[in-house]
Structures are given as C-alpha cells and as structure tokens.
Backbone bond lengths (Angstrom), bond angles and torsions (degrees), N, CA, C in turn:
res aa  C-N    CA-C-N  psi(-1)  N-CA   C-N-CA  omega(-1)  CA-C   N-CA-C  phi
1 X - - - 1.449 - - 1.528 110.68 -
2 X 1.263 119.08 -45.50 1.521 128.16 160.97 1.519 130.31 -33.51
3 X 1.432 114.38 -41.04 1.241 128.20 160.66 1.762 122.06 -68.85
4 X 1.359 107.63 -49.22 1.374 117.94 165.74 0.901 108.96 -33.91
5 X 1.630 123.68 -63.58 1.491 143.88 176.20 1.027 136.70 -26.47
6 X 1.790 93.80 -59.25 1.545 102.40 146.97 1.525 145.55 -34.99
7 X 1.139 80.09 -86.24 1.838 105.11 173.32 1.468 96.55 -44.60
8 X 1.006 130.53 -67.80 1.802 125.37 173.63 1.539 115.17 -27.19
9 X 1.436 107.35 -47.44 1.637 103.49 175.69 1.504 122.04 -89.37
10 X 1.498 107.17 -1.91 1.595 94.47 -160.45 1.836 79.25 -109.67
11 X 1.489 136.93 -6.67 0.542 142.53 134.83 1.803 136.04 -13.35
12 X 1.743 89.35 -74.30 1.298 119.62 161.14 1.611 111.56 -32.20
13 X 1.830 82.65 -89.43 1.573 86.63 172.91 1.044 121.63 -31.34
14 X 1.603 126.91 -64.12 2.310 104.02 -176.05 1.192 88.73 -57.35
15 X 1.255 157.38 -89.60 1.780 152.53 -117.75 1.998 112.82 -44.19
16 X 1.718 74.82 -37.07 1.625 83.13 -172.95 1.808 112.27 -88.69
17 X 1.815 91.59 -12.27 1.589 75.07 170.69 1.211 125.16 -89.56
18 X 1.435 110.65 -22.58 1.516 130.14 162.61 1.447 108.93 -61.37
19 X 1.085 140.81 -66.28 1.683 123.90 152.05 0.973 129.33 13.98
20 X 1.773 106.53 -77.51 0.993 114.12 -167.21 1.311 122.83 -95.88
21 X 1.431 117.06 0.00 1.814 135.80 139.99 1.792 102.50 -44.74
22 X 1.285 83.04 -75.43 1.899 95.43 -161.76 1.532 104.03 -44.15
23 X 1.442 120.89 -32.62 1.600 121.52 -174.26 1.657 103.85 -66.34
24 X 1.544 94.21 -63.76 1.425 108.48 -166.69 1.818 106.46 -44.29
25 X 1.167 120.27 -50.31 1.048 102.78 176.13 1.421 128.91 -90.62
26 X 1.257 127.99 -18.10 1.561 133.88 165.52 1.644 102.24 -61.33
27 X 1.189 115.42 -48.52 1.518 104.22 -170.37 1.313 112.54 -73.87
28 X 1.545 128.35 -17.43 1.332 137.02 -148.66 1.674 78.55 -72.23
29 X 0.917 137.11 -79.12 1.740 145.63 173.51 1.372 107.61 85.39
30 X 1.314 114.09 159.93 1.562 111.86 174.27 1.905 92.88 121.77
31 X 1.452 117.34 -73.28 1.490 109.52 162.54 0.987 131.10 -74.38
32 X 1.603 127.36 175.22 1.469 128.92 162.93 1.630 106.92 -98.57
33 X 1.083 115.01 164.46 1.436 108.45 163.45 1.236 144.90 -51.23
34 X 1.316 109.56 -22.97 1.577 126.44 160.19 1.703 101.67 -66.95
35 X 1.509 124.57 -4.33 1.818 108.92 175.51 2.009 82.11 94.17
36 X 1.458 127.60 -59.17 0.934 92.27 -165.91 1.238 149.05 -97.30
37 X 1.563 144.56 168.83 1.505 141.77 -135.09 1.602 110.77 -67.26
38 X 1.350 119.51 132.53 1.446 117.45 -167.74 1.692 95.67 -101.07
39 X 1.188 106.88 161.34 1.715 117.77 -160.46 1.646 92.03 -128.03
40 X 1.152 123.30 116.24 1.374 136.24 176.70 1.077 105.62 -87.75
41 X 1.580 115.36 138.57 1.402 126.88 161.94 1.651 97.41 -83.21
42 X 1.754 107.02 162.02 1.376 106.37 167.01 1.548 143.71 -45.84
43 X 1.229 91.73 -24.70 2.072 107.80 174.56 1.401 114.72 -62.86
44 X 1.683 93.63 -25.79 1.875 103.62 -146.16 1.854 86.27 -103.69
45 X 1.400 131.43 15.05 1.272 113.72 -168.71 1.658 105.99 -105.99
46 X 1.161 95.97 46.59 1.698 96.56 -177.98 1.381 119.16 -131.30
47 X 1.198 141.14 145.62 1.294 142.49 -155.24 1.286 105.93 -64.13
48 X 1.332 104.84 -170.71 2.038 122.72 -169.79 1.291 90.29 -82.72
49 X 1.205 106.47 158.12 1.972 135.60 162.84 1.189 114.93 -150.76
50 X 0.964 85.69 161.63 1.615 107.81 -174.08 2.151 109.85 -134.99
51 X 1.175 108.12 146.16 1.376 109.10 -166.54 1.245 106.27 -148.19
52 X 1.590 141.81 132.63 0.907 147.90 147.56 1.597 147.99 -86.19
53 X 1.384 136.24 108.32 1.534 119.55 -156.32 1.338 88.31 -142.37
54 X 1.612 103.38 162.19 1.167 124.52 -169.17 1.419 126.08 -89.05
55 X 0.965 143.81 94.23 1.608 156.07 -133.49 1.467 123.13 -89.00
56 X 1.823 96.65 -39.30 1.567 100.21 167.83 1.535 86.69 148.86
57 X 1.569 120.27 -151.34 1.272 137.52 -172.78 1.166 119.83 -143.11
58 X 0.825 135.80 123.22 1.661 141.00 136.14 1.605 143.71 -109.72
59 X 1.333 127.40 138.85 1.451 140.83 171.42 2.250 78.75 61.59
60 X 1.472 113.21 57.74 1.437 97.29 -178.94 1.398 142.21 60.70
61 X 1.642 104.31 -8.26 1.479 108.16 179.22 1.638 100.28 -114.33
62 X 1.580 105.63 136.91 1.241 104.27 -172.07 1.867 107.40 -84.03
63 X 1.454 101.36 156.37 1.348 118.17 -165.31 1.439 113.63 -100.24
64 X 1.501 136.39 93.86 2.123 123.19 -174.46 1.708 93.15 -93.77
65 X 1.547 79.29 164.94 1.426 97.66 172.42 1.523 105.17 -129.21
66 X 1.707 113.89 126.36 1.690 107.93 -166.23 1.503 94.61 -103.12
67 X 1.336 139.47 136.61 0.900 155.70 153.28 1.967 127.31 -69.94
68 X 1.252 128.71 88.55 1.280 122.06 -171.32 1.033 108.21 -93.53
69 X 2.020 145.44 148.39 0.995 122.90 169.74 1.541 85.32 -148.64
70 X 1.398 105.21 159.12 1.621 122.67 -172.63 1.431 120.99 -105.38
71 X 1.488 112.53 -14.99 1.715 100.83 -179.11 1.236 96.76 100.99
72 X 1.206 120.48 -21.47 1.854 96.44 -156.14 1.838 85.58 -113.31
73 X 1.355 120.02 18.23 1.318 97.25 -169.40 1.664 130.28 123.86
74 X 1.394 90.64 -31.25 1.972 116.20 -171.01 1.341 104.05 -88.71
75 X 1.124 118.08 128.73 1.614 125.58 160.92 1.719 98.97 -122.40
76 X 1.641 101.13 146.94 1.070 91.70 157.90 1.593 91.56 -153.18
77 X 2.005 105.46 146.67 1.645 109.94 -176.73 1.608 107.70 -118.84
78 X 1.570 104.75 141.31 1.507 114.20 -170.20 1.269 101.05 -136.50
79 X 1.524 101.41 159.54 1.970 115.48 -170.96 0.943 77.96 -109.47
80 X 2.084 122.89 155.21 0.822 126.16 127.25 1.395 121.13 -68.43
81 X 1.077 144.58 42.99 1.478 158.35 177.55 1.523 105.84 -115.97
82 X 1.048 111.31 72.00 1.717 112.72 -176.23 1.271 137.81 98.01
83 X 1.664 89.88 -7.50 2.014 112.46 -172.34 1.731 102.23 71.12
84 X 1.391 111.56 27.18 1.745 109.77 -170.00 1.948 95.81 -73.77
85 X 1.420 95.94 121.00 1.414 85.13 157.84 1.710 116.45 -101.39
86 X 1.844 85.77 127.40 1.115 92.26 169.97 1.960 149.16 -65.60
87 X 1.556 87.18 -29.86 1.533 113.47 166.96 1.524 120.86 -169.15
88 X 1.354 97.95 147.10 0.920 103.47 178.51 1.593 119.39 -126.54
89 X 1.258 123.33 108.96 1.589 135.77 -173.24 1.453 125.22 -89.57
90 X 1.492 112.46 97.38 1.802 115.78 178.90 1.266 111.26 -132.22
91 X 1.316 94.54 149.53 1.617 114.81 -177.76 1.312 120.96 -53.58
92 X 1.390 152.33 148.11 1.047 132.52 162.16 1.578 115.58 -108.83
93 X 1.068 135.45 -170.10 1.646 121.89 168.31 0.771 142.25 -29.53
94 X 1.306 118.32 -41.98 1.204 130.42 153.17 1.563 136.95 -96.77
95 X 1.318 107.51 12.40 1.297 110.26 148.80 1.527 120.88 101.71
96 X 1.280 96.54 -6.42 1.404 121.40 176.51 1.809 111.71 -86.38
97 X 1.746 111.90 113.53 1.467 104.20 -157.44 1.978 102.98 -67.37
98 X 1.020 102.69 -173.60 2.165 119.12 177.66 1.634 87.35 -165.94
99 X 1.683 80.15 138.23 1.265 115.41 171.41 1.780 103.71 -79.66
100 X 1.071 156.30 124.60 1.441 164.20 -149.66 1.577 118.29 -121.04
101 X 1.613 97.12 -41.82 1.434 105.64 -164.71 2.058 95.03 -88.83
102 X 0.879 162.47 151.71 1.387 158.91 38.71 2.053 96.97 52.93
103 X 1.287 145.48 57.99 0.863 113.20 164.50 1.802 105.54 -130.74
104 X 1.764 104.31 -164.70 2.211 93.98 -130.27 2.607 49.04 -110.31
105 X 2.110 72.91 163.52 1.633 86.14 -178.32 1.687 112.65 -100.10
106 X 1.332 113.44 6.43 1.484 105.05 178.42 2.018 94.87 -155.17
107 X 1.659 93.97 147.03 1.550 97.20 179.46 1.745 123.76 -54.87
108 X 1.068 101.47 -9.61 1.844 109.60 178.07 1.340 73.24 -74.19
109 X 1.324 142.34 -122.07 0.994 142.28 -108.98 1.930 121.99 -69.87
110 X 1.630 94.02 -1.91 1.502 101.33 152.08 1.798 123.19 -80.29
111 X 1.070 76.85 -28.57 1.829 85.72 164.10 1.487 112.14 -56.88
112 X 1.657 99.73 -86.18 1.448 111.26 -170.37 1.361 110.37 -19.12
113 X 1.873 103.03 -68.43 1.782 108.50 -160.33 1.392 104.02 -110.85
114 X 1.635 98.60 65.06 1.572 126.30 167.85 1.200 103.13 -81.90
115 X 1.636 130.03 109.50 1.780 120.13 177.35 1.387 112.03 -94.26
C-alpha cells in the first residue's frame, strides 16, 4: 500500500505541474498556437471559467473533473486523480473545436488501463 502511495503522490505532483502548464496557456487566450491572433465568434467572447464535477470514486476517495475554458474557444478537462488531463478542446482555423488529448470517458477505465 506504501508504494501505491507513492506513485499516487508523485503522480500528483506531475498532474499539478501539467495543470498548471495546460491552464497557463489555455487561459492565457487572445492567440492561437501558431502566435497568431484568434477571431472569436460571438459565443466565444466571454471570459475564462473554471467548473467542477464529480467523476466517480476510487479506493473511497471521490474523483472531480475541473473544467477550464478561455473564451477564445479552448476547453481543457482534468481529474484530480493524477492531474490526468482528460481532453483537451481547440479551435482550429476554421473554428470548428478537436478533441487533442487521447483520453478514456469514465474513471473505470482509467483504472483498468492503469500502466
């Protein structure tokens, strides 16, 4: 269980440093990743948020999923279960969002194909 323990926190630790990567620049908003200027439709002209929901459970401790979004278009969703982001949603040129990240749609299956 001690080892589990570990890996659970050191875990943590990257999740939250990646977090706070994935924020810093999704929320930063205003560019695209190419540096150049992103053009908002009317939906998209509203500030950052942040959202919290409930993800499921494991080993008894419950699991959220925080939702950040920038206005310009960007979502991106994270577990507190490791700082795993689950997805990440951006516009492309044309304005139409993509899912980016590869991630599983319910906490069982972060379990299962836990490596």
């Amino acid at each position: 269980m001690a080892e589990r323990e570990r890996k659970l926190r050191t875990a943590t630790r990257l999740g939250a440093t990646a977090t706070a990567a994935v924020a810093a620049v999704g929320l930063a908003g205003g560019v695209g990743w190419a540096g150049q200027s992103t053009h908002d439709t009317p939906a998209q002209q509203h500030g950052p948020t942040i959202s919290k929901e409930y993800f499921g459970q494991t080993d008894g401790a419950p699991v959220h999923q925080y939702t950040l979004t920038n206005g310009h278009g960007m979502r991106v969703r994270i577990l507190d279960y490791g700082g795993i982001i689950q997805s990440l949603d951006t516009p492309d040129r044309t304005g139409h969002e993509h899912n980016i990240v590869l991630g599983f749609a319910t906490l069982n299956d972060y379990l299962t194909h836990n490596s």
